[in-house]
N, C-alpha and C positions, 0 to 999 in steps of 0.2 A: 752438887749441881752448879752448885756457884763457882766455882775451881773453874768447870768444863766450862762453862758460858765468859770466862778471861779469858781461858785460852783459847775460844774460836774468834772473839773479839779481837785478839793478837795478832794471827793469822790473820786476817780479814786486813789489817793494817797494814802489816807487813807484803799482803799481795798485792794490796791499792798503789801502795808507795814504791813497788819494783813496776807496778805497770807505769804507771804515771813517769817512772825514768824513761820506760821502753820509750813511752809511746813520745813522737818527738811535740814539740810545743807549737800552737799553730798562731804564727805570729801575724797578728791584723795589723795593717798600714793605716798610719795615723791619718790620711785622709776618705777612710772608710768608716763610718759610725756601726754600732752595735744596732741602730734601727735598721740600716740598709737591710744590714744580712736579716737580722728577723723578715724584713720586707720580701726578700727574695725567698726566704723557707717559705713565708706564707703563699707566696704567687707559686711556688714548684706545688707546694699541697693543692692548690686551688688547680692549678693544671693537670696535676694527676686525676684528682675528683671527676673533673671535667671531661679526661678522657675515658675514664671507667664508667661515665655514665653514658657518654654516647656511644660506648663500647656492646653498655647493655642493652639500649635501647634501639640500635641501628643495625648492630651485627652479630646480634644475639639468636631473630627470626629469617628464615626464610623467603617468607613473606614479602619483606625488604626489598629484594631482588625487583620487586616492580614500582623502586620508588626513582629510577631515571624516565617513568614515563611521563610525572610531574614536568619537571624541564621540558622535555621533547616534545608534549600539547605545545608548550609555551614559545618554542622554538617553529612548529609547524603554523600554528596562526598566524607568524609572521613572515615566514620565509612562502607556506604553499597557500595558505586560505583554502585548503581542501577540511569542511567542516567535517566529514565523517570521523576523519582520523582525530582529529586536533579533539573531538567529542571522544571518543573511546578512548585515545590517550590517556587525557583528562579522569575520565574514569576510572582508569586502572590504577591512576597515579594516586588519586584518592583514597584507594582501597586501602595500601599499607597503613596511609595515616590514619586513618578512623581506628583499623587496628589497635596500633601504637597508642591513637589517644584513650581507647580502651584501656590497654596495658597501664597507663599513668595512673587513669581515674582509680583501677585497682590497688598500686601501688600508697595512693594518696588515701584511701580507705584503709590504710593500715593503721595511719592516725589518727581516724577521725570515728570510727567502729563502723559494725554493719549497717545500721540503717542511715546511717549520712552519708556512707561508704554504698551502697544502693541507690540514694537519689543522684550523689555527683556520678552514679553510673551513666542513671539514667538521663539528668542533666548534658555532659559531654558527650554521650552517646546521639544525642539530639541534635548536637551542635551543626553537623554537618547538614543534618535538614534545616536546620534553622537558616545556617550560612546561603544554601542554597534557594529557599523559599526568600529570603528577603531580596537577591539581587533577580530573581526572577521576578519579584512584584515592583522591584524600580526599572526594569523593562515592560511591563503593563501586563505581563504574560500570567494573569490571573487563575488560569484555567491547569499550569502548570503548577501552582501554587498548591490548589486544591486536590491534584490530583494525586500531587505526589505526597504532601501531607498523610494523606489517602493512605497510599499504597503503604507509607512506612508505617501507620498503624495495623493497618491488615496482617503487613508483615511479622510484625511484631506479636499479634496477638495469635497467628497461624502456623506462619514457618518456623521462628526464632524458637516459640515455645511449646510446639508441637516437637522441633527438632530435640530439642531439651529434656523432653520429656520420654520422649524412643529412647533416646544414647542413654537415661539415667537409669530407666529401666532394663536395658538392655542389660549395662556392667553393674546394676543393683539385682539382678533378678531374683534372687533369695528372698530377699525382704520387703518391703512396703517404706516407698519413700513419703515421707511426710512434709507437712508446711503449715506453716499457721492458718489455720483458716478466717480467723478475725483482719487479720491485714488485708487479705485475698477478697471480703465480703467490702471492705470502705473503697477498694480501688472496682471494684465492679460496679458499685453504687456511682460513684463519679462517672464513669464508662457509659453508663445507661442515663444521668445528668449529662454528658458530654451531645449523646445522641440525640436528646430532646433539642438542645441549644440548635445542633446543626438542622431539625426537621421542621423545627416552627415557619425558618425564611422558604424552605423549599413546596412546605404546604401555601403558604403567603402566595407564595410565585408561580403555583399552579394549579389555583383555588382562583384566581383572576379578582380577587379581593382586594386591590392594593387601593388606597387611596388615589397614592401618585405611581405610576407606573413605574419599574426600575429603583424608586427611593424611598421606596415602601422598606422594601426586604433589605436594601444599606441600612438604612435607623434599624429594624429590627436586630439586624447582626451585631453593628456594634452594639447597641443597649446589650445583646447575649453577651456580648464578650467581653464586656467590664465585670458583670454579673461572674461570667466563668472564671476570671481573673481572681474575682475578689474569691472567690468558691475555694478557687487552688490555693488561695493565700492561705484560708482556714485551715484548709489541709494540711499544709505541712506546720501551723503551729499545732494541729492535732497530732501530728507525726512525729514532730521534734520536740518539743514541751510538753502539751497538756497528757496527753499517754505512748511517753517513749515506751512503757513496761506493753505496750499491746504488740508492738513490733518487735520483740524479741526472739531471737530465733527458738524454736522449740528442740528439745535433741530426744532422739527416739528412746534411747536409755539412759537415765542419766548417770548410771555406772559404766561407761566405756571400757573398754581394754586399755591395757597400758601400751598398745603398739599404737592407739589412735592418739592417745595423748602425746604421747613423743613426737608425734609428725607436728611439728609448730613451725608455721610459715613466718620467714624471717623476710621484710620488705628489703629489696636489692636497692632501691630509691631513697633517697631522704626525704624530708617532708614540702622543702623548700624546689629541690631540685623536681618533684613530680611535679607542683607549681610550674615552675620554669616551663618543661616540657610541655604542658595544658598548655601555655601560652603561645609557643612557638608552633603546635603541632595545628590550632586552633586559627592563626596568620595565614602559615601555609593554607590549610586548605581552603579558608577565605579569597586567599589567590587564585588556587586551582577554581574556585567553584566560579568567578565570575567569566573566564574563558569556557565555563562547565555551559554554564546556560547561555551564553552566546553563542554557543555550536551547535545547539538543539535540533535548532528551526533549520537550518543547513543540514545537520545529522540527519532529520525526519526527510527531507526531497532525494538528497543522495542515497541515502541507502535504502529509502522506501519501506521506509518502517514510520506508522502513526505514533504524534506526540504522546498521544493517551496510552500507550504502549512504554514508551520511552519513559516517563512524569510513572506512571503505576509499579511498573518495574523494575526496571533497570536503575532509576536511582534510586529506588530504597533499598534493592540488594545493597548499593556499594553505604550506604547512610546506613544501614543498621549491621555493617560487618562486626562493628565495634561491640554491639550487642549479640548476635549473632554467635561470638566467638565466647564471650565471657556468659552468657546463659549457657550452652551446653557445659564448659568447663566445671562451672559451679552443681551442674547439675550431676556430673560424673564425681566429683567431689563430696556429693550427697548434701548439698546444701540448697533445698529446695524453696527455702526464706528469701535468700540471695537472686534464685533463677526468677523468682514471681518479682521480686524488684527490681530486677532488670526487663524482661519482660513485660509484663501487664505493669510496673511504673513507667516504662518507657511510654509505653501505649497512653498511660492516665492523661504526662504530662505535655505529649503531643495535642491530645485532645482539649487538657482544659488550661493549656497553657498558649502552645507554641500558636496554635490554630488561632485564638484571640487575639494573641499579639501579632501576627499576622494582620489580623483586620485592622485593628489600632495603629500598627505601623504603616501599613496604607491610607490610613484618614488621617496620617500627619504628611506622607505623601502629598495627597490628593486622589490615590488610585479607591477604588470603587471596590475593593474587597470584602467580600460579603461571607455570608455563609450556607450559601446558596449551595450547594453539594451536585446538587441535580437528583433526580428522585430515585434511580437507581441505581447509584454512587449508595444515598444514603441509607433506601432498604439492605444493600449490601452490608454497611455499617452497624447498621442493628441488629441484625441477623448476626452477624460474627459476634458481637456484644453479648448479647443472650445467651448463646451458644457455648461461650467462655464464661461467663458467670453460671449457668448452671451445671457445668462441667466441674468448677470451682467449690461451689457452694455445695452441691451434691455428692462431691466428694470426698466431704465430711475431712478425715486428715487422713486420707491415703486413695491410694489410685485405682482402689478397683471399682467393680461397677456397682454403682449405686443401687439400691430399689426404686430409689426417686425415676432415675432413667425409665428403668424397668415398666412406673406407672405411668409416668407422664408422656411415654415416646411410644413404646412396643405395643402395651395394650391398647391406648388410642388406636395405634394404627390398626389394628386386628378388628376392632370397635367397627371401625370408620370406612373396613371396606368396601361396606353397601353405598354410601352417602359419595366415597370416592368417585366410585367406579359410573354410577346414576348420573352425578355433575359432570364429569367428562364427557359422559355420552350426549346430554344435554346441549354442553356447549359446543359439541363438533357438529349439532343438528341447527347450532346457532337458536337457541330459546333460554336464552341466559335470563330469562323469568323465574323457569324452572330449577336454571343450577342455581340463584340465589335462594331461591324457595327452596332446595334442599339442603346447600351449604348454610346459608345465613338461619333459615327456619332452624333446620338441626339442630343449630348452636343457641338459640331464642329457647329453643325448648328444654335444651339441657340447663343452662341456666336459670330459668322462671319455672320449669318443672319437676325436673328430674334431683336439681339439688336442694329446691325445698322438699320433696318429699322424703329424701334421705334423709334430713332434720326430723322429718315429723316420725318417719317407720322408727331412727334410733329410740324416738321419744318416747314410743310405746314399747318398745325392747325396753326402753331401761337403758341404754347406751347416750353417752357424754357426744356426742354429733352436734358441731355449731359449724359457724360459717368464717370461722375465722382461719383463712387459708395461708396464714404467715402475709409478712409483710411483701416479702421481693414475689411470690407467687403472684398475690395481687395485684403489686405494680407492674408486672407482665401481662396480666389480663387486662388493665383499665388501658395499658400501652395499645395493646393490641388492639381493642375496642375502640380506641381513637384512628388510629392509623385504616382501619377499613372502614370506619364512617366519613373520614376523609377523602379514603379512594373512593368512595362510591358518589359522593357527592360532586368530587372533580370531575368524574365519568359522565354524573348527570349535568352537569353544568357545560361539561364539551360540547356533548351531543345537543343541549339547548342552543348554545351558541351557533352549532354547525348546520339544526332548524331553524335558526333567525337570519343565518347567512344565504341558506338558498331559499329561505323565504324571500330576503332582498332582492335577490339575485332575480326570482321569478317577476317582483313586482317591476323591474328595474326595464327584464323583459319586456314586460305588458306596454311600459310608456312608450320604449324604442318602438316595439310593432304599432301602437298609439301614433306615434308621434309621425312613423312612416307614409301611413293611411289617412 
């Protein structure tokens, strides 16, 4: 062995030293240093890098194709002042970026793992609302702010992740996609805190309770949204520190096949370079967005479409593309951990983030941002909240239909058809005495009657029957039970009001024909 190992060593020499003849000698001029050239290999590497990244990132998607409408807004506001255009432009031009900044956020979660790699989802996926809500609140266009906030939550909680959830089941259909249900239960929990913050100013405001008119419901917002601030800060030291192991993604077997294990996703990006792109992608649409919202109120007269249409829809389709695209992906990928932190985190930290800083950034303003929603802005908002947590939570770790459903939706309603059908009839005869005396009585009775006697019949059975209804159950019911003593209160306090105005009115009469005579 040792023989062999001289003689390939010989060889080996003897073929270095005839190449080394061949090859001719490449002779450096003495006013060129050995740093230069290192300088120049280093700048060609750096140039190649450079072009393979914007190789990947620019002429990798299709998508792309609508990023000259960027420019061409930007070009139109100055050459036509025809807002309609210079507004949709703008719009479409945004779209690819949100994308793209999508794509980075993901690439950039290849170093940083899933659940960091989930919030900087939901983080830059934000961004573009954020971008756009602040230059619409340094325009005083408050109404815009809140609407579309709005809309990109709805969004988020409805289409993004309703979408996500069709396509995974659709190309999962065999099996039961799973998610952790512990992560799913703290961001609903926040979702339903988020909801209270936004209902306190709007109850304030139309409960005619204020102390000071209009600066009532300012103090109260921002007090919430320090409060919410500090809330979300909790949170992610909850999320990031104190129990990373709760956010761990669950896998449904933990014996996989060896064709799943091989599939190992290799980031196209470096870690620096997805950086970069964050930064640039994040400019850019900063740019677009302030020709975005300047085009609005032009876009809304020209083409006769209402703001509240424009602010609800239209801009959180193009703000949650970024989410939009990367929830169903994850979802057809069977990673249902990922789809709910992109989703329902996007959603959390709209609500208990962006929406406070909003107000806080308008009280460094001067602007008057509140959290005032308006009242059917905000029952929408709760109503989707509820609807997604117990969709969530009842769904235990898979997506069929619960019993929960079954008891708490179907049977009700089967229950409730007499008390339905009675109140309707009532209130079309206009004797809303009666529909509360059926609807409100009903519910008096089930609760003060009907549920303590289940306590007492289990008791004499021998049956374990208390009244301890889980925790999120309750705070659904004590939620509830505020919210309709509220409405009813604001109802009685109009109609007082609306008797003390034509009382006025009549005595105001009596002086005038007095005063005539």
């Amino acid at each position: 062995m040792m023989r062999e190992d001289l003689e390939i060593e010989m060889e080996t020499l003897v073929s270095s030293s005839q190449s080394a003849k061949e090859t001719p000698t490449v002779e450096i001029p003495h006013n060129i240093s050995l740093s230069n050239v290192a300088k120049s290999w280093t700048f060609s590497r750096i140039f190649e890098r450079l072009w393979k990244s914007i190789k990947v990132v620019i002429f990798t998607t299709k998508i792309n194709m609508l990023l000259p409408f960027g420019p061409m807004s930007i070009i139109l506001h100055y050459l036509t002042k025809i807002h309609g255009f210079v507004f949709f432009f703008s719009l479409i031009g945004i779209s690819p970026l949100a994308e793209r900044l999508g794509y980075a956020t993901e690439q950039l979660a290849f170093y940083t793992g899933p659940t960091v790699g989930g919030l900087l989802n939901a983080t830059f996926g934000n961004a573009t609302e954020m971008i756009i809500a602040i230059y619409a609140l340094k325009k005083g266009m408050i109404r815009v702010v809140q609407q579309s906030l709005l809309g990109s939550i709805l969004s988020n909680m409805l289409l993004v992740l309703g979408c996500a959830f069709f396509t995974g089941g659709i190309i999962h259909s065999k099996k039961d996609q799973v998610f952790n249900k512990a992560a799913a239960v703290v961001n609903s929990g926040l979702l339903l805190m988020a909801v209270m913050g936004l209902t306190f100013p709007a109850v304030l405001h139309f409960t005619r309770s204020e102390v000071q008119y209009g600066k009532s419901e300012v103090s109260l917002s921002r007090f919430s949204s320090c409060v919410m601030l500090v809330a979300y800060a909790s949170y992610l030291v909850f999320q990031l520190k104190s129990h990373r192991n709760l956010y761990d993604p669950i896998d449904e077997e933990e014996g996989r096949n060896q064709d799943d294990s091989d599939e190992v996703e290799v980031p196209e990006l470096g870690q620096w370079e997805a950086i970069s792109w964050l930064a640039v992608l994040t400019i850019w649409i900063s740019v677009l967005s302030e020709y975005l919202v300047n085009a609005i109120e032009g876009a809304s007269e020209s083409l006769n479409l209402p703001v509240a249409f424009i602010s609800v829809v239209l801009l959180p389709l193009v703000g949650n593309a970024a989410e939009h695209a990367s929830a169903i992906m994850f979802a057809v990928k069977d990673k249902l951990d990922i789809t709910l932190g992109v989703a329902i985190g996007s959603s959390t930290q709209l609500s208990m983030f962006v929406i406070p800083s909003c107000v806080v950034v308008g009280w460094i303003m001067g602007k008057h941002m509140d959290l005032n929603f308006q009242l059917f802005e905000t029952a929408v908002l709760f109503i989707t909240v509820l609807v997604v947590a117990f969709m969530l939570q009842g769904a235990s770790e898979s997506l069929n239909l619960p019993v929960a459903f079954i008891s708490v939706v179907l049977l009700p309603l089967v229950g409730n058809a007499a008390e339905h059908a009675s109140a309707i009839m009532f209130a079309v005869k206009d004797k809303l005495d009666i529909t509360l005396g059926v609807a409100i009585g009903s519910s008096t009775q089930l609760s003060m009657f009907v549920i303590p006697s289940c306590v007492v019949v289990g008791w004499i059975m021998g049956k374990h029957m208390d009244l301890n209804f889980q925790l999120f159950e309750t705070a659904v019911l004590f939620i509830t039970v505020l919210v309709v003593a509220f409405m009813l209160q604001l109802s009685w306090q109009f109609q007082s009001s609306r008797r003390k105005e034509k009382k006025m009115k009549r005595e105001e009469n009596k002086k005038e024909r007095k005063g005539r005579i």
